[in-house]
C-alpha atoms as a printed R data frame, in Angstrom:
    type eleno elety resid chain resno       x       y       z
1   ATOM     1    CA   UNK     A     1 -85.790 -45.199 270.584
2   ATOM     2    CA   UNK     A     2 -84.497 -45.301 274.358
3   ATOM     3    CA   UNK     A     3 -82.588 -48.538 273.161
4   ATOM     4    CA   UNK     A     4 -80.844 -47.166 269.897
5   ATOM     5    CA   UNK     A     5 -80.156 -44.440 272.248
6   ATOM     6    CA   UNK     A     6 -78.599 -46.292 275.097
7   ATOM     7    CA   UNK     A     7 -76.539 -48.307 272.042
8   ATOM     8    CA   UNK     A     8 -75.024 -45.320 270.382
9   ATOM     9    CA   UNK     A     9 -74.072 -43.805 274.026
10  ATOM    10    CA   UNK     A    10 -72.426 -47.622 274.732
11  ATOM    11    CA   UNK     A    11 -70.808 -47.852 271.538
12  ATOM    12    CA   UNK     A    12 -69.118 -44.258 271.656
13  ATOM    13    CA   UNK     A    13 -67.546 -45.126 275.725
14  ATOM    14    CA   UNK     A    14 -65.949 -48.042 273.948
15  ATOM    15    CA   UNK     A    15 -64.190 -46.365 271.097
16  ATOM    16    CA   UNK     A    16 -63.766 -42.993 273.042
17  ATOM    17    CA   UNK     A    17 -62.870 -44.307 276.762
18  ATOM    18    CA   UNK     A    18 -59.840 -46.182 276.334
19  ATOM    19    CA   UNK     A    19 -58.044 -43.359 274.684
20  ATOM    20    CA   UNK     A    20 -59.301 -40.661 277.365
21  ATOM    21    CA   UNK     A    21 -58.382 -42.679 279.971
22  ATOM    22    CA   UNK     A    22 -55.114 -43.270 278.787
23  ATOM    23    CA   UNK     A    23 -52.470 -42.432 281.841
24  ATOM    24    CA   UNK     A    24 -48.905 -40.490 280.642
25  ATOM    25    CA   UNK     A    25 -46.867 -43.358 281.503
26  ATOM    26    CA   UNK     A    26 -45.032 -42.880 284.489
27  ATOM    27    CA   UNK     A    27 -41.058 -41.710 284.751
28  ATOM    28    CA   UNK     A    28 -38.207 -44.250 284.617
29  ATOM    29    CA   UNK     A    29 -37.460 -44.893 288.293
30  ATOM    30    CA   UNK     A    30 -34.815 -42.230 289.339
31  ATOM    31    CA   UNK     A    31 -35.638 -40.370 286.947
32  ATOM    32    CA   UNK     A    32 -38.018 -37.139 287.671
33  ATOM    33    CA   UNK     A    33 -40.568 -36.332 285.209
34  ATOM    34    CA   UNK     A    34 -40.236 -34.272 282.649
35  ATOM    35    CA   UNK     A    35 -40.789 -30.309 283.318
36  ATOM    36    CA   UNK     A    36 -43.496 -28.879 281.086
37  ATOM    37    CA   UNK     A    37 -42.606 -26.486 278.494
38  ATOM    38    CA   UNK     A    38 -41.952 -22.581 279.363
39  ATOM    39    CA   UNK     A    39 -44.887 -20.555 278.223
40  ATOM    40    CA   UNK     A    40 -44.037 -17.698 275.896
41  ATOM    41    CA   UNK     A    41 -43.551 -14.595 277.493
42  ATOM    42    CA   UNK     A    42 -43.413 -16.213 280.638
43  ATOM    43    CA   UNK     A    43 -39.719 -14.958 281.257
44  ATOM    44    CA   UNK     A    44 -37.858 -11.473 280.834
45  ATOM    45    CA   UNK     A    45 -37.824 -10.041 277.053
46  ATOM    46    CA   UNK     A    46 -35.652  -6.971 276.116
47  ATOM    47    CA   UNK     A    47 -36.246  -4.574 273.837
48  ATOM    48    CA   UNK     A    48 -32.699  -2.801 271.418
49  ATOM    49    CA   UNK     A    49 -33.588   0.016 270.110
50  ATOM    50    CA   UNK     A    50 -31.191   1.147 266.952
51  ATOM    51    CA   UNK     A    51 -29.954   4.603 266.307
52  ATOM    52    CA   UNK     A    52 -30.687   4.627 262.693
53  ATOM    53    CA   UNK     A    53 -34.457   3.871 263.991
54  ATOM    54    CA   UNK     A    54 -36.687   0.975 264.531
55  ATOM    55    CA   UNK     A    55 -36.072  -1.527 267.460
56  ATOM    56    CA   UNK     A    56 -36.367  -5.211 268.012
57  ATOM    57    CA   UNK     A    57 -37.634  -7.878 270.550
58  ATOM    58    CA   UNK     A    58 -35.988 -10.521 272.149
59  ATOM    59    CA   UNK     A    59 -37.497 -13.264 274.541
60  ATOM    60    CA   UNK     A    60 -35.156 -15.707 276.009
61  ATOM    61    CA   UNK     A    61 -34.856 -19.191 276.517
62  ATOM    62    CA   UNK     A    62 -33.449 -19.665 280.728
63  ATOM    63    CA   UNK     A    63 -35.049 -23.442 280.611
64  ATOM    64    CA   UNK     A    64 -31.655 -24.637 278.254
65  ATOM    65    CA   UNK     A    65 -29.210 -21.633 278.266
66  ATOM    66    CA   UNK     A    66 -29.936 -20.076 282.067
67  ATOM    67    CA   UNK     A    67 -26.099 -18.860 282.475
68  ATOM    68    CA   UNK     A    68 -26.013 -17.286 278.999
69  ATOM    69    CA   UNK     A    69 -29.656 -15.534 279.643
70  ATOM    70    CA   UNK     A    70 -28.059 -14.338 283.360
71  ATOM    71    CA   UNK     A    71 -25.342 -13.204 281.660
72  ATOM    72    CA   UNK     A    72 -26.715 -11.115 278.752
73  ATOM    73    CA   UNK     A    73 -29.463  -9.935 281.008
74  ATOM    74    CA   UNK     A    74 -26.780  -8.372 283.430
75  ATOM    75    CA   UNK     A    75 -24.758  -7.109 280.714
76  ATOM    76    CA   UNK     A    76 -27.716  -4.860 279.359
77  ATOM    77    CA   UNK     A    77 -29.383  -4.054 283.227
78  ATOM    78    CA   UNK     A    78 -25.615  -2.628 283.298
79  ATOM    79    CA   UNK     A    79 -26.027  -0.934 280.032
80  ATOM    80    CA   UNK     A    80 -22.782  -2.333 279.078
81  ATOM    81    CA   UNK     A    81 -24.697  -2.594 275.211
82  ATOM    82    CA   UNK     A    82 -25.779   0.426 274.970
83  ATOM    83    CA   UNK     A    83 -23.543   2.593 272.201
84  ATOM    84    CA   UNK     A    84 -21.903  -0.317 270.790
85  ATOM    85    CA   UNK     A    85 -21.888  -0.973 267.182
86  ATOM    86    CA   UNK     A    86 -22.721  -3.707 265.132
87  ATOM    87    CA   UNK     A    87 -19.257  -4.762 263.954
88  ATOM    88    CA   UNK     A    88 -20.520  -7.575 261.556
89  ATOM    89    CA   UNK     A    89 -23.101  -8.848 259.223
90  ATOM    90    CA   UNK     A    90 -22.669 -11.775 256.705
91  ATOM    91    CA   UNK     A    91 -26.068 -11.507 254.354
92  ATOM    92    CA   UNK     A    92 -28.104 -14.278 255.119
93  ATOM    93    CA   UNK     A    93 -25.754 -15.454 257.905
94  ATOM    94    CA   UNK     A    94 -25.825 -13.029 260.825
95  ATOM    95    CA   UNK     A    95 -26.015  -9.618 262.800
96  ATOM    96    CA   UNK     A    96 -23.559  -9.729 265.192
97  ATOM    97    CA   UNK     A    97 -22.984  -7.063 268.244
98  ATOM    98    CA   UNK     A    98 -21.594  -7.172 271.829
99  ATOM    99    CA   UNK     A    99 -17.848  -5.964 271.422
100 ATOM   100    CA   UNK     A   100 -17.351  -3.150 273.461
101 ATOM   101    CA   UNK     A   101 -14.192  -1.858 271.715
102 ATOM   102    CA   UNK     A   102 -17.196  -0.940 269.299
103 ATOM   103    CA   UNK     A   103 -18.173   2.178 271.054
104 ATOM   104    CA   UNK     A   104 -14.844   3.701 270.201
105 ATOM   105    CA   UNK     A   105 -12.289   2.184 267.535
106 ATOM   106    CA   UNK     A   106 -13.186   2.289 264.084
107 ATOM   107    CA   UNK     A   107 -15.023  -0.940 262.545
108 ATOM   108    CA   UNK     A   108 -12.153  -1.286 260.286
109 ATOM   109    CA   UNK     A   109  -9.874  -1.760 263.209
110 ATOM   110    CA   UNK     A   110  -7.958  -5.347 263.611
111 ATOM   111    CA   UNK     A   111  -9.053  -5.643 266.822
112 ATOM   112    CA   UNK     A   112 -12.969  -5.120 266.399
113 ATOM   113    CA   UNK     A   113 -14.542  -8.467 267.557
114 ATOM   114    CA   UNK     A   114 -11.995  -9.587 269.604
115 ATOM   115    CA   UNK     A   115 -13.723  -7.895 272.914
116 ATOM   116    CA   UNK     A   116 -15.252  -8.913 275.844
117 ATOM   117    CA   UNK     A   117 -16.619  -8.098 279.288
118 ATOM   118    CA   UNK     A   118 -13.551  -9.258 281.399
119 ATOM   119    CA   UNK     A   119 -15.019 -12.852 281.641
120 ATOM   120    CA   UNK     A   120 -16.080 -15.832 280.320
121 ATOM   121    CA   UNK     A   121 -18.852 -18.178 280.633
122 ATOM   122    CA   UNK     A   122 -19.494 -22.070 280.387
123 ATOM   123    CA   UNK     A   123 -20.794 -23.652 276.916
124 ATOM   124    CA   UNK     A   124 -24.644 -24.015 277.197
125 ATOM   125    CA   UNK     A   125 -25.022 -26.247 273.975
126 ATOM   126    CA   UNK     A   126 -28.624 -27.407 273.523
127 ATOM   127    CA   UNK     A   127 -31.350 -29.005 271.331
128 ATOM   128    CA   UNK     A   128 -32.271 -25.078 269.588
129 ATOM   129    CA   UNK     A   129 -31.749 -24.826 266.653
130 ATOM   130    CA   UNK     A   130 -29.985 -22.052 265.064
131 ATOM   131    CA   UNK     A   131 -33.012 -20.956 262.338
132 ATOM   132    CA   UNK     A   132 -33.805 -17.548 261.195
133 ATOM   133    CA   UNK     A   133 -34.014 -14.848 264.389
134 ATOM   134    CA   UNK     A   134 -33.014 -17.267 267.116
135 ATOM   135    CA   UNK     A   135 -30.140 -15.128 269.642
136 ATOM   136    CA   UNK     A   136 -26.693 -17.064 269.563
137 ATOM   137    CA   UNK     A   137 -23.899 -16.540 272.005
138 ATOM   138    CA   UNK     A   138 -20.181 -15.454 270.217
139 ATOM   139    CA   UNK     A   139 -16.901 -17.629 270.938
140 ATOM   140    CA   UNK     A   140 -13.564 -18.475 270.065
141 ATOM   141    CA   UNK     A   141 -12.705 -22.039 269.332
142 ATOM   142    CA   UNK     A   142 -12.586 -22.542 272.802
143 ATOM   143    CA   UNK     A   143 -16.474 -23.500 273.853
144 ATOM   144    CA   UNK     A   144 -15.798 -21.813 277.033
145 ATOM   145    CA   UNK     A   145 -14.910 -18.391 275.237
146 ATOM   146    CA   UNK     A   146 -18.197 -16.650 275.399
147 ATOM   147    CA   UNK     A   147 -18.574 -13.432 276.912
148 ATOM   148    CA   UNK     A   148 -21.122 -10.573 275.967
149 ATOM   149    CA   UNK     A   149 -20.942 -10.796 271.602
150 ATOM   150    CA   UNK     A   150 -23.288 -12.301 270.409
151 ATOM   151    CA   UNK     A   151 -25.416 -12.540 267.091
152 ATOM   152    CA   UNK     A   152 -29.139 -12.713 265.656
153 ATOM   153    CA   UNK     A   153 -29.317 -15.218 263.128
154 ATOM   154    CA   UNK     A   154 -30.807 -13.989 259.165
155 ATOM   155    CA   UNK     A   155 -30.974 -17.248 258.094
156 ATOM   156    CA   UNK     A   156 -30.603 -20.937 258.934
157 ATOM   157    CA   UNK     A   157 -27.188 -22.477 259.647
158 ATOM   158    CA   UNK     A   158 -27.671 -25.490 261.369
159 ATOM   159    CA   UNK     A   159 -24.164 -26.383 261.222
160 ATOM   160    CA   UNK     A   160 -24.160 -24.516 264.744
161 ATOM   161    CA   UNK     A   161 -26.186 -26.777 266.340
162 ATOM   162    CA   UNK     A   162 -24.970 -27.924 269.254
163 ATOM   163    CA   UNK     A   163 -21.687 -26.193 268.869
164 ATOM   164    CA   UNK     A   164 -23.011 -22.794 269.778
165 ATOM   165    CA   UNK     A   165 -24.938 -21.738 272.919
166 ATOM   166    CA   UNK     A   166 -28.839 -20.646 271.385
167 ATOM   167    CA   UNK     A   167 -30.515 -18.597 274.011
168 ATOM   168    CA   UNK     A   168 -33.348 -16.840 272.458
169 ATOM   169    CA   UNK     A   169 -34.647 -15.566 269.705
170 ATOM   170    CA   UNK     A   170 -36.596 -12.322 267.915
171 ATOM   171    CA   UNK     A   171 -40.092 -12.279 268.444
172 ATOM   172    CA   UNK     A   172 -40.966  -8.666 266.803
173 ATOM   173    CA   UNK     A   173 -38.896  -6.179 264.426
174 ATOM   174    CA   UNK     A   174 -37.381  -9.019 262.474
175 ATOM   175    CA   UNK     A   175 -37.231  -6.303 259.266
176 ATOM   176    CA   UNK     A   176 -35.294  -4.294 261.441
177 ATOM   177    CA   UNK     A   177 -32.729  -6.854 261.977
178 ATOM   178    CA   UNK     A   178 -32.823  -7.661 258.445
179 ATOM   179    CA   UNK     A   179 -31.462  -3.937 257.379
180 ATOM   180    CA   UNK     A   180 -28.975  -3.159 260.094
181 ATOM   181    CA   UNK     A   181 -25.114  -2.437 258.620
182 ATOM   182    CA   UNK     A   182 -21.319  -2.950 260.040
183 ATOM   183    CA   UNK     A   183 -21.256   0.236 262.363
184 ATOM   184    CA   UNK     A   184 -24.949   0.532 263.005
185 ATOM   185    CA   UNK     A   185 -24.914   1.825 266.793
186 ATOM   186    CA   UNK     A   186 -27.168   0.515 269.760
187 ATOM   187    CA   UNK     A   187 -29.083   3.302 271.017
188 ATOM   188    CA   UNK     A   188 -30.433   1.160 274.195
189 ATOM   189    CA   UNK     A   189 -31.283  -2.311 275.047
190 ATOM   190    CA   UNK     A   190 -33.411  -2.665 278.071
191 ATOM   191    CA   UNK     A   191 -35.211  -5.528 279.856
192 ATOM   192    CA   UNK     A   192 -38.178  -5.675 280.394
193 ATOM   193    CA   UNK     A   193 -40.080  -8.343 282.970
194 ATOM   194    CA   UNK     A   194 -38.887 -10.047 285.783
């Protein structure tokens, strides 16, 4: 019994001690190794709240888009978000916001979309891609355009890939997204977290 014992013990080391000893091969010299992924909810999140009701979550991505998470996360410490409206939605496409014209000229006005905060930032294109709720940053054709618009995603389109800087994404109150209309006004969006 002892000996059938001491076989089945033997047996199992062989098959299961190669694999659990396996070591992660080491990096390419020069190279440093890779950083482990970001936990969820490890960073800052933000909550917009919607004057027609309901709110929705955002977490965000700093590990492959840290400018455009600095740079949104200023814009809304600053309040600069709060009033605006939403001056576009293509069904099944996008929710887009972040023009601050918005608070004041009419949706319908030529010039709705075209506005900024003053600056631009640098392209962060990355390996994201742009599926249903993930946060996208606004631009001209120029990849250096972005400013403060930017847009929540209602379906796929991973035509953007790589062309447009993905920063974040929804992570509650995707059915509020889902309903919000051209001229829908931001009550609030405030960070929350570090």
């Amino acid at each position: 019994m002892v000996r059938v014992a001491l076989v089945t013990l033997g047996v199992i080391a062989l098959v299961v001690g190669p694999a659990w000893g396996q070591a992660r091969p080491a990096p390419a010299a020069g190279k440093p190794a890779a950083k482990p992924a970001a936990r969820p909810g490890a960073g800052p999140t933000a909550v917009v709240r919607m004057e027609s009701g309901g709110e929705f979550a955002l977490e965000f991505w700093p590990e492959v888009a840290p400018g455009h998470v600095k740079n949104f996360l200023d814009l809304a410490r600053k309040r600069f978000y709060d009033g605006q409206r939403v001056h576009r939605v293509e069904p099944g496409f996008v929710v887009q916001f972040g023009d601050p014209q918005s608070k004041t000229l009419p949706v319908s006005d030529p010039k709705m979309g075209t506005g900024g905060p003053g600056y631009t930032i640098k392209a962060e294109f990355n390996d994201r891609p742009f599926d249903r709720g993930v946060l996208g940053m606004a631009r001209t054709q120029d990849p250096h355009s972005a400013g403060s618009q930017v847009y929540v995603m209602l379906g796929p389109a991973h035509f953007l890939n790589k062309q447009y800087t993905a920063f974040g994404r929804v992570t509650r109150g995707m059915e509020v997204v889902d309903k919000i209309k051209v001229g829908d006004r931001i009550t609030s969006i405030r960070v929350v977290g570090p």
